[in-house]
DRENDO-1510 file (C-alpha; in Angstrom, 1 decimal, always signed):
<recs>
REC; n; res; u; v; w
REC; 1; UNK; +94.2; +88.7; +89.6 .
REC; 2; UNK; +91.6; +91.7; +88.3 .
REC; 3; UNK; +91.3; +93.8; +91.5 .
REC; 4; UNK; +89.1; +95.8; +89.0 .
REC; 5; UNK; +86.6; +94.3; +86.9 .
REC; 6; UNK; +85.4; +97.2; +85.3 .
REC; 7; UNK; +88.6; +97.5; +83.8 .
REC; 8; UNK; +89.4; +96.1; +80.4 .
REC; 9; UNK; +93.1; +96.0; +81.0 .
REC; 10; UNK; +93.8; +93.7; +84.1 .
REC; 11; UNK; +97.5; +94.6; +84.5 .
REC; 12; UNK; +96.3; +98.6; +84.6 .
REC; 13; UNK; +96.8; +99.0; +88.1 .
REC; 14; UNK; +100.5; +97.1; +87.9 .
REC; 15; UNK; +101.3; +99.2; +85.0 .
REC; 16; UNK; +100.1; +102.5; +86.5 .
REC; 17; UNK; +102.2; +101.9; +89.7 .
REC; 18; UNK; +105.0; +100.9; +88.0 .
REC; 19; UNK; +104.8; +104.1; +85.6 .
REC; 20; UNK; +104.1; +106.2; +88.6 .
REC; 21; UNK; +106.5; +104.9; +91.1 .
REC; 22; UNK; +109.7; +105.4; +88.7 .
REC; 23; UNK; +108.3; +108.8; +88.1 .
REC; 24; UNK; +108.5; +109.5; +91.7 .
REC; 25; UNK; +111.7; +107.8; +92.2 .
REC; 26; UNK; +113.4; +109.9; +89.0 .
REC; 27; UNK; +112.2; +113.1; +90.8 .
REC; 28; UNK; +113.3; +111.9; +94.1 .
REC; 29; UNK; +116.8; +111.2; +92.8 .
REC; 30; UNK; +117.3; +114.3; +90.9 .
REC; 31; UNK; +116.1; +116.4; +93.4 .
REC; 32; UNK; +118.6; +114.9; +96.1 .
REC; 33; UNK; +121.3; +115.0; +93.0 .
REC; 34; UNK; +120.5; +119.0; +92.8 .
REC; 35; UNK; +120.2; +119.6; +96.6 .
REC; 36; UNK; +123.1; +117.9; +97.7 .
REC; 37; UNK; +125.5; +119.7; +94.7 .
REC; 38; UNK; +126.1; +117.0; +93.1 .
REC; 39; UNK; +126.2; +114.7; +96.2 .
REC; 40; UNK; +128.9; +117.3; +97.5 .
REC; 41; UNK; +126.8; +117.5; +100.9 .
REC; 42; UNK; +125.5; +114.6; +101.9 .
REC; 43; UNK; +125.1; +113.7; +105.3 .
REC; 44; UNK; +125.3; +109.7; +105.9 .
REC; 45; UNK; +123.9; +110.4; +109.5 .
REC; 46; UNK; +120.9; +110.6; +107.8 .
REC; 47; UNK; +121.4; +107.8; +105.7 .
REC; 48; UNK; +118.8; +105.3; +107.3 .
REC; 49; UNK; +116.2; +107.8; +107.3 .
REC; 50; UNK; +117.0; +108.3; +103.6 .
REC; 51; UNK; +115.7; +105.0; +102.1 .
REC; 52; UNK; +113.0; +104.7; +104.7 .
REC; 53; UNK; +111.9; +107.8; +103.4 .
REC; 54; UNK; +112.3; +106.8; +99.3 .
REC; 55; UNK; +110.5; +103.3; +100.3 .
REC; 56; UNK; +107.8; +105.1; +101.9 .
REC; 57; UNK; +107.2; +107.6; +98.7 .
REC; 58; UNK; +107.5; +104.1; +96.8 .
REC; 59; UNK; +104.3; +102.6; +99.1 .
REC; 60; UNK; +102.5; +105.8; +99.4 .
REC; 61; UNK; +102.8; +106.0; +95.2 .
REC; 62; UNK; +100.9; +102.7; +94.9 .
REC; 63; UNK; +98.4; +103.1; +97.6 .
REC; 64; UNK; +97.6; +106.6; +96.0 .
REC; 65; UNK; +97.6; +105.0; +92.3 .
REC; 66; UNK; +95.1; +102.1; +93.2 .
REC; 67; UNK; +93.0; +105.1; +95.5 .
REC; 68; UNK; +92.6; +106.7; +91.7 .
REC; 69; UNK; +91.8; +103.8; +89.6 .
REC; 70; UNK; +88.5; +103.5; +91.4 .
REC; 71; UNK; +86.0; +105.2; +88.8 .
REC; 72; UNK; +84.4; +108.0; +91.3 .
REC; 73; UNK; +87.6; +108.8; +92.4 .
REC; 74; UNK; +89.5; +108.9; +89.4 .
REC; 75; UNK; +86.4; +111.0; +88.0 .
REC; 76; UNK; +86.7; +113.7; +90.9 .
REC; 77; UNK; +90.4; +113.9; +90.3 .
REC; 78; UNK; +90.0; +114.8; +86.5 .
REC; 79; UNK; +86.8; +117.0; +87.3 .
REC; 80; UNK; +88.8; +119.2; +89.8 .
REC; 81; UNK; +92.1; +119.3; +87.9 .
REC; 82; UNK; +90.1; +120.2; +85.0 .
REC; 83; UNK; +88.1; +123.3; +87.3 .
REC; 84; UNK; +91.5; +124.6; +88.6 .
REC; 85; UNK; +92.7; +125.6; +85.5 .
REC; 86; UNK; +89.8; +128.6; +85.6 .
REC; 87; UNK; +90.0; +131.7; +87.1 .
REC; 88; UNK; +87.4; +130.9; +89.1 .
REC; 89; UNK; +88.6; +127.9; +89.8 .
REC; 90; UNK; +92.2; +129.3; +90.9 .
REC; 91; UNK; +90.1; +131.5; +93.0 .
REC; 92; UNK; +88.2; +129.0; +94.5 .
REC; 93; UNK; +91.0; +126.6; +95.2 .
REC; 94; UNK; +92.8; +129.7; +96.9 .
REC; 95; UNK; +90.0; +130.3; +99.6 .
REC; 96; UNK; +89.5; +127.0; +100.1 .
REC; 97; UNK; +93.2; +126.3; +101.2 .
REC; 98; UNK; +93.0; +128.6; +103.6 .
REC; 99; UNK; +89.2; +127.9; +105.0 .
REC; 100; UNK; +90.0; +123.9; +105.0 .
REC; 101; UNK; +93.8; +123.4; +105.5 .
REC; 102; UNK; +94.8; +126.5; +107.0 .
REC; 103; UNK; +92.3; +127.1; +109.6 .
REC; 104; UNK; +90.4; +124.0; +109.2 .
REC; 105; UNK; +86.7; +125.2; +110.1 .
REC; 106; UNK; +85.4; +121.7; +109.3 .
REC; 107; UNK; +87.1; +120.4; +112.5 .
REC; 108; UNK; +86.3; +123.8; +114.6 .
REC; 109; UNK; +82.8; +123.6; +113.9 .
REC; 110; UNK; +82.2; +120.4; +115.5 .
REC; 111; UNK; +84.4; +121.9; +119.1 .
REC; 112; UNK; +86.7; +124.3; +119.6 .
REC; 113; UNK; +89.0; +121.7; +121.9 .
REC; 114; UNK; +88.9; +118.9; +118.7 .
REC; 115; UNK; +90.1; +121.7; +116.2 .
REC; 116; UNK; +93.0; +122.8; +118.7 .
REC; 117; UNK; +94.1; +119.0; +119.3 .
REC; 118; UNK; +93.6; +118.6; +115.2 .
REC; 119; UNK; +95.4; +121.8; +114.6 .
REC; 120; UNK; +98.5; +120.7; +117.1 .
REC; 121; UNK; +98.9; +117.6; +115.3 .
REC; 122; UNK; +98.5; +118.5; +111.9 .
REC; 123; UNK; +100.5; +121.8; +111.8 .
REC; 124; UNK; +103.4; +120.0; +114.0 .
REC; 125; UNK; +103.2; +116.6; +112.0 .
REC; 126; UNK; +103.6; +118.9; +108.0 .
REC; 127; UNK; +106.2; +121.2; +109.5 .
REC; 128; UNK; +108.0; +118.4; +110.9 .
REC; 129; UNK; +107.7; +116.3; +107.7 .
REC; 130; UNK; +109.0; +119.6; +106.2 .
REC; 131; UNK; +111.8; +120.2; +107.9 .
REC; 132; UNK; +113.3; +116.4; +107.6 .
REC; 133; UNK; +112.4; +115.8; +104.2 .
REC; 134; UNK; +114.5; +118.7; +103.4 .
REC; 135; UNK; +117.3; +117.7; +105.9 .
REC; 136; UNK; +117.2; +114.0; +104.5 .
REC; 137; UNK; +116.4; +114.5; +101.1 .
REC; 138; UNK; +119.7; +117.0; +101.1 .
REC; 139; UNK; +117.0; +119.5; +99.5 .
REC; 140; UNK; +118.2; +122.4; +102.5 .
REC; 141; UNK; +121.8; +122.1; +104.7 .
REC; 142; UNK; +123.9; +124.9; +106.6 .
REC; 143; UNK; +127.3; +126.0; +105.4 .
REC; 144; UNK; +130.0; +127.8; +107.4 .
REC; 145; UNK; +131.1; +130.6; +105.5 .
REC; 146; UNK; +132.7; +132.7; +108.1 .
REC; 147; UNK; +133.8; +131.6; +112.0 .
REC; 148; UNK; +130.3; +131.7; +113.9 .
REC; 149; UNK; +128.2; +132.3; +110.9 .
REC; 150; UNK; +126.2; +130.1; +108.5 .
REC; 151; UNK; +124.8; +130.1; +105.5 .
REC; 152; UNK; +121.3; +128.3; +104.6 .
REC; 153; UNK; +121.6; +126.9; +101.3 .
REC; 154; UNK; +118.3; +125.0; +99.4 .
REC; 155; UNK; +119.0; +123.1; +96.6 .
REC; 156; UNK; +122.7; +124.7; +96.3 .
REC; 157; UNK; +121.5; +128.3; +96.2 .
REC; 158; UNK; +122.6; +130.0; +99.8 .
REC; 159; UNK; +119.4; +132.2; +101.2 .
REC; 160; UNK; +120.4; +133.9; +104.3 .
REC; 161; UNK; +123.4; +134.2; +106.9 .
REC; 162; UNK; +123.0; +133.8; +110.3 .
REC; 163; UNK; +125.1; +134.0; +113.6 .
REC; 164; UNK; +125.5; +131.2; +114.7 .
REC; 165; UNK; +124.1; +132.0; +118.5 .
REC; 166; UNK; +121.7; +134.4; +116.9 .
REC; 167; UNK; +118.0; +133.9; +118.0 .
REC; 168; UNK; +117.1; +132.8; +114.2 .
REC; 169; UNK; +119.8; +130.0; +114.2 .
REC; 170; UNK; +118.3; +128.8; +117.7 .
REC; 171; UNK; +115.0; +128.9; +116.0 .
REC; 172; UNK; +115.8; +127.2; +113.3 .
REC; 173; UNK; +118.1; +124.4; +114.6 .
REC; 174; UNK; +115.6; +123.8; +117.1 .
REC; 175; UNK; +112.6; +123.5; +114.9 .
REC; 176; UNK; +111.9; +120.0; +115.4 .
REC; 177; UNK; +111.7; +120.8; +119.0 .
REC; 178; UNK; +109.3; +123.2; +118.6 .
REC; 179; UNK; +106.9; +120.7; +116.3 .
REC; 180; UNK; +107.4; +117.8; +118.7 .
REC; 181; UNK; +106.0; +119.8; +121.4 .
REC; 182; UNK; +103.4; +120.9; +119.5 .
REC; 183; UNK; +102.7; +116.8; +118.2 .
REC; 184; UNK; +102.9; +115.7; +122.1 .
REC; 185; UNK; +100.1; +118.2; +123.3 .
REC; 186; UNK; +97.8; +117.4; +120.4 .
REC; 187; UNK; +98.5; +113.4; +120.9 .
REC; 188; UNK; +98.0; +114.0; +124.8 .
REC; 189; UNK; +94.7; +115.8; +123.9 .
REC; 190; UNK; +93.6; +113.3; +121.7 .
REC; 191; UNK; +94.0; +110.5; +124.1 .
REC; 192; UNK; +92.7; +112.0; +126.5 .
REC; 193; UNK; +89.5; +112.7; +124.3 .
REC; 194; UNK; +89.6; +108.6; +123.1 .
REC; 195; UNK; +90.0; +107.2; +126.6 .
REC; 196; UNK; +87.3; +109.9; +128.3 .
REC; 197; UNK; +84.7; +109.7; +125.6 .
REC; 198; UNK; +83.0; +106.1; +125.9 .
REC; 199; UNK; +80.6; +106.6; +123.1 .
REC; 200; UNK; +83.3; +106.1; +120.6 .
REC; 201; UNK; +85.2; +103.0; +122.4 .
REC; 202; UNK; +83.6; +100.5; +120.1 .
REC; 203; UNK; +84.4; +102.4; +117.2 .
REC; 204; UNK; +88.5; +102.4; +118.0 .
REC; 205; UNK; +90.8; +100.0; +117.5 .
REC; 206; UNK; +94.3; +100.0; +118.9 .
REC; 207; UNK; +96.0; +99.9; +116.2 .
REC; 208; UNK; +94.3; +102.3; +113.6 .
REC; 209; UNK; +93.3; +104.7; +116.5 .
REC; 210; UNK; +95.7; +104.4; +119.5 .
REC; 211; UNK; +99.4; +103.1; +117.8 .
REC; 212; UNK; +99.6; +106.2; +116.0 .
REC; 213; UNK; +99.9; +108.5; +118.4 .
REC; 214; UNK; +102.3; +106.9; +120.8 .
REC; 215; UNK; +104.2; +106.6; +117.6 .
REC; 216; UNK; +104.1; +110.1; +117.3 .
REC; 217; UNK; +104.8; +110.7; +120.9 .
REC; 218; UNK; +107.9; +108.4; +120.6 .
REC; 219; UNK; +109.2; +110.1; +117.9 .
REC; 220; UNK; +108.7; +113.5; +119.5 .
REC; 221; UNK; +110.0; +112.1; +123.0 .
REC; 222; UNK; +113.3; +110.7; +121.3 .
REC; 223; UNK; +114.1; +113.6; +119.4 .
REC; 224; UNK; +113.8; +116.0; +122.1 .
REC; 225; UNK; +115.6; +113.9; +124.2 .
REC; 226; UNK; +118.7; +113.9; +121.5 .
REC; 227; UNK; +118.6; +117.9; +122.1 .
REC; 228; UNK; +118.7; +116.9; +126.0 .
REC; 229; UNK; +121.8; +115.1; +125.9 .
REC; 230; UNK; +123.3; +117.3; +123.9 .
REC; 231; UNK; +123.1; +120.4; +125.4 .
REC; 232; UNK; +122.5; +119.4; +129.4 .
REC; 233; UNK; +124.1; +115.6; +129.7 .
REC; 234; UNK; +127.5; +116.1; +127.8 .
REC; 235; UNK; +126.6; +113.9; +125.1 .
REC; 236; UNK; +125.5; +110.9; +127.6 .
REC; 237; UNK; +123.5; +108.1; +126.0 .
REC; 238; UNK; +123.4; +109.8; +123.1 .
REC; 239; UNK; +123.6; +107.1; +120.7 .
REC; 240; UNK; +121.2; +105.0; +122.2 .
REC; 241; UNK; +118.7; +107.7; +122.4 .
REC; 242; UNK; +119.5; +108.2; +118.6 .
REC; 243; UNK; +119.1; +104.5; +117.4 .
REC; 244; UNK; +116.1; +104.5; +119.3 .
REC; 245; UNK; +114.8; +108.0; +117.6 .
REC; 246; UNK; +115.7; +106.7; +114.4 .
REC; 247; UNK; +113.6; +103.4; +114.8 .
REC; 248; UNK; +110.4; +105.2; +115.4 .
REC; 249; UNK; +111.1; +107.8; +112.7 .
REC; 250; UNK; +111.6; +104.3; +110.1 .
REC; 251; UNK; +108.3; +102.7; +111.6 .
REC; 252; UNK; +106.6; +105.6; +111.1 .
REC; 253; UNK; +107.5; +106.4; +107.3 .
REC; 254; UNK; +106.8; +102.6; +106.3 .
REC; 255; UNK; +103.5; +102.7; +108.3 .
REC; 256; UNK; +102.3; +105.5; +107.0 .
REC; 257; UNK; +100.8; +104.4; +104.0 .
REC; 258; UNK; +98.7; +102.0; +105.3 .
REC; 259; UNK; +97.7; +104.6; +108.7 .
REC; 260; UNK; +95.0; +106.9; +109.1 .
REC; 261; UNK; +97.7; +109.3; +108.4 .
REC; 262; UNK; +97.8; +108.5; +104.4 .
REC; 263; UNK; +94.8; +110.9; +104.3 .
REC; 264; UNK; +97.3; +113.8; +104.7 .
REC; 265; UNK; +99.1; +113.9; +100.9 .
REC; 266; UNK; +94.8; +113.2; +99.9 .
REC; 267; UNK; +93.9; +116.7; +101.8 .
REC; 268; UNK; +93.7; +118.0; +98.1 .
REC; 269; UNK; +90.0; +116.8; +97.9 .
REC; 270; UNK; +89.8; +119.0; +100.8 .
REC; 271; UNK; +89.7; +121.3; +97.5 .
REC; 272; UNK; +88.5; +119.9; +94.8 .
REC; 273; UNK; +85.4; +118.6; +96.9 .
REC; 274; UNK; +84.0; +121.8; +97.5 .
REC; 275; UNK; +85.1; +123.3; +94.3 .
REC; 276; UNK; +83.3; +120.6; +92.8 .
REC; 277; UNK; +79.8; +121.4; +94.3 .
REC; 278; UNK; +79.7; +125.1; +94.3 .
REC; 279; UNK; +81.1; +125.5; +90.7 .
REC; 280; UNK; +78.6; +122.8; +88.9 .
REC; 281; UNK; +75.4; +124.1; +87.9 .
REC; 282; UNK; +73.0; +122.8; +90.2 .
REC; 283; UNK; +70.5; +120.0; +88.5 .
REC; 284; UNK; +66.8; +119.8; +89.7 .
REC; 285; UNK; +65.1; +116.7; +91.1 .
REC; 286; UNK; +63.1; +115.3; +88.3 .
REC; 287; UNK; +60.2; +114.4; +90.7 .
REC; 288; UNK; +59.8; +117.5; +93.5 .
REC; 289; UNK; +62.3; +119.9; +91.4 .
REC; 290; UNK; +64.3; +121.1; +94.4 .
REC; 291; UNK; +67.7; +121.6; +94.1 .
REC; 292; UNK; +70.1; +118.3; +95.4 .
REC; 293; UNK; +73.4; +118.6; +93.4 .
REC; 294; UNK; +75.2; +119.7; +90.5 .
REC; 295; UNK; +74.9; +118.7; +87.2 .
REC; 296; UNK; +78.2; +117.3; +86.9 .
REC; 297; UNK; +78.3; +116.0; +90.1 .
REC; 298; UNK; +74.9; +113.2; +88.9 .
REC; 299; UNK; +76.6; +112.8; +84.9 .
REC; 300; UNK; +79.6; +111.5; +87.1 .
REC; 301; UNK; +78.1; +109.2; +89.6 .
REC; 302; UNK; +75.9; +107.8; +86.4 .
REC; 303; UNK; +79.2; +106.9; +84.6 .
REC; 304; UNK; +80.5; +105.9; +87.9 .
REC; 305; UNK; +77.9; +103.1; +88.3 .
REC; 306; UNK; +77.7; +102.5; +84.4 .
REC; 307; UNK; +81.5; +101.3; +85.0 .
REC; 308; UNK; +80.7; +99.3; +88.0 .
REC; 309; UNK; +77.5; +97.8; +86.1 .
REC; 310; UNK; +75.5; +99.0; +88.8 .
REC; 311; UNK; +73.5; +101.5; +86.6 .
REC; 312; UNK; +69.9; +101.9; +87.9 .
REC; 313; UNK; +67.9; +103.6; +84.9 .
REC; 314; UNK; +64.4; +104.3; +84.8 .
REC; 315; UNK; +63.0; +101.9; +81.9 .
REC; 316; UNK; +61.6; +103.5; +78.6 .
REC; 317; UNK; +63.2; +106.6; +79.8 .
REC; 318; UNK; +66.4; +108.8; +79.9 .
REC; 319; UNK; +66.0; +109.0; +83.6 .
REC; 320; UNK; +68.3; +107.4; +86.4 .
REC; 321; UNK; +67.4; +106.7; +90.4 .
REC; 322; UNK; +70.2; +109.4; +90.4 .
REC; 323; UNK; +68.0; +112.1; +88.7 .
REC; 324; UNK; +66.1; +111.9; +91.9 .
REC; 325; UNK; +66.9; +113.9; +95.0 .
REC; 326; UNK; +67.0; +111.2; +97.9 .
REC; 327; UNK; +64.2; +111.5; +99.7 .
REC; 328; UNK; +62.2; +111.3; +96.6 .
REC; 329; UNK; +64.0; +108.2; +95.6 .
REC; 330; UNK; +63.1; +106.4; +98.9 .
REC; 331; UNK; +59.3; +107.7; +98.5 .
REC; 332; UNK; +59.9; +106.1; +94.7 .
REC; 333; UNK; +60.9; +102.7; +95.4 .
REC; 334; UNK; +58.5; +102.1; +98.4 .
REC; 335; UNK; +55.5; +103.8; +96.0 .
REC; 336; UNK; +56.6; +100.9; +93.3 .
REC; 337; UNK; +57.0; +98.2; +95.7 .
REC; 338; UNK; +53.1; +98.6; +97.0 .
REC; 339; UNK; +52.2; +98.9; +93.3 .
REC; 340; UNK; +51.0; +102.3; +93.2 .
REC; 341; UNK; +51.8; +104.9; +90.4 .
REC; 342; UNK; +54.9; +107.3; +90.8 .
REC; 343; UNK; +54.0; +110.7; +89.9 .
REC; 344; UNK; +57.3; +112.8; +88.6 .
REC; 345; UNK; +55.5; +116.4; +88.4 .
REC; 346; UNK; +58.9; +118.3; +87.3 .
REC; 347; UNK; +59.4; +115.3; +84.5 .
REC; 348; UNK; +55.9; +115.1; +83.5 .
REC; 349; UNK; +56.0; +111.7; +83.9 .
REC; 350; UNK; +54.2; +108.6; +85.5 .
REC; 351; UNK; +55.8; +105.7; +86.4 .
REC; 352; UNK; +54.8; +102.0; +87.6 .
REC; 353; UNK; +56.8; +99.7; +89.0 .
REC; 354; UNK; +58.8; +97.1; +86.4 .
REC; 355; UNK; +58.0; +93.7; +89.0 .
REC; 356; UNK; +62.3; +93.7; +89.1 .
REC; 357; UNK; +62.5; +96.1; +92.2 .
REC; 358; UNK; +62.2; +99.3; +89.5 .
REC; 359; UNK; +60.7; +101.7; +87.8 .
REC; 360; UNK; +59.1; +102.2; +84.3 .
REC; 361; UNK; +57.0; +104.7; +82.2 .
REC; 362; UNK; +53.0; +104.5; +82.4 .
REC; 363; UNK; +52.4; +107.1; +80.3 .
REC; 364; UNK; +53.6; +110.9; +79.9 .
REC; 365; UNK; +55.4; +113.6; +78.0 .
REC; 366; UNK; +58.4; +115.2; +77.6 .
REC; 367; UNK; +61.0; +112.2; +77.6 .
</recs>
């Protein structure tokens, strides 16, 4: 089956997943290979977690790969790929990290309580994806090297040493604690907000909007409650409690590729986006001659729609709808429709309608 018809190849999308996911899985396997010295550390504790991990890295590959076959997206890739490797671009890319990712003003601009719930979840969900990729993936483990003192060693080369009571080592060992309390007040917040804030009710669903963050509380319940046993209840119930942690943490990885939380590995058009706009050279409105977008930004959306076959050009012209800023292409098409001429002052051109819900040249100059 073509799931793209645009495409000339219909395998493309099998043959670009395929490509991509044994890229993926080569890396994945060398990097544990290198981590783990040669498999010298490995800790089969973690073994579950291991290929739920690799299988959700194999799902998230081919959700990502199809994401970039479609023609505007694929486009914005390449365009902001192709900015980055500027100066200005490098530049760019740098504040916009920081601005969008880091302190994530798009959120804080809309209320200060949505960017702290966003900021609680997202910070505690990367760090703790962080912290047991590395674990799992045998990319970072602790050596004893002396009695009461460890080494941290990532990917075979020891860092630091630490006491093994020292407040850093408590920090550290700990660190999943400190992200799963951080992931249960931003999920608390957030369904709070869901359950409070009627207007949105018919806009949820329970299993895009709600299942996610009990999942996230589970997992953040459980593993807290594995530190519990441990240090409080004399190991009581501890395997229970870690089955049941290690369940959630499986779910989790092979549902999120098809969750609202896939958007998370896509935060790099939280980048290129932006980049994209203020870089371009901005392209005038052929009617009214404001300002509406970059240059690029319309030469991609053309060859977007020229891919899709859903090119709308201006007959007996080099125009395009998409030359128009978009009030003027409303005031266009309802000026055709009542049979009236369309004046484009910044074109020098007048246009009539074409009687097939377009536009075409009366008469004018300069096209």
């Amino acid at each position: 089956m073509n799931f793209y018809p645009y495409e000339e190849d219909s395998l493309l999308f099998s043959k670009k997943s395929a490509r991509n996911v044994f890229i993926v899985l080569v890396v994945v396997f060398f990097s544990i290979y290198i981590g783990s010295e040669q498999f010298g550390y490995f800790d089969m504790a973690l073994y579950g977690y291991l290929w739920a991990t690799i299988l959700c890295f194999v799902l998230l590959t081919i959700r990502i790969t199809s994401w970039t076959l479609r023609p505007p997206t694929r486009r914005l890739w390449k365009q902001g790929i192709k900015m980055m490797f500027s100066a200005k671009g490098l530049a760019f890319v740098l504040k916009t990290l920081y601005t969008n990712i880091g302190e994530q003003k798009f959120i804080r601009n809309r209320s200060v309580y949505r960017w702290a719930q966003h900021m609680f979840i997202s910070w505690g969900v990367l760090f703790s994806f962080g912290i047991t990729f590395a674990l799992v993936l045998n990319w970072l483990h602790f050596e004893l090297v002396e009695p009461k003192t460890y080494a941290a060693v990532v990917f075979g080369i020891p860092l630091f040493r630490m006491g093994v009571d020292s407040p850093l080592a408590i920090a550290i060992y700990h660190g999943l604690n400190w992200t799963g309390i951080a992931v249960i007040i931003g999920c608390g917040m957030a369904l709070y907000r869901r359950v409070t804030d009627e207007k949105k009710i018919v806009e949820q669903s329970k299993e895009y909007d709600f299942f996610p963050l009990f999942l996230l509380i589970a997992i953040s319940i459980t593993g807290s409650l594995l530190t519990v046993s441990a240090l409080w209840m004399e190991g009581a119930f501890y395997l229970g409690i870690g089955l049941a942690h290690q369940i959630t943490v499986i779910v989790f990885l092979l549902y999120f590729p098809f969750s609202k939380f896939w958007h998370l590995p896509l935060r790099f058009l939280a980048v290129i986006v932006p980049m994209y706009h203020a870089m371009g050279e901005q392209k005038q409105c052929a009617r009214c001659g404001i300002e509406y977008a970059t240059a690029t930004q319309i030469k991609d959306v053309q060859l977007a729609l020229e891919k899709r076959h859903l090119t709308v050009p201006i007959d007996q012209t080099t125009l395009h709808f998409s030359d128009l800023c978009s009030q003027c292409r409303r005031i266009s098409h309802r000026l055709g429709a009542y049979g009236s001429d369309v004046h484009f002052r910044k074109a020098n051109l007048v246009l009539e309608s074409n009687e097939k819900n377009g536009l075409q040249l009366k008469k004018g100059g300069g096209q």
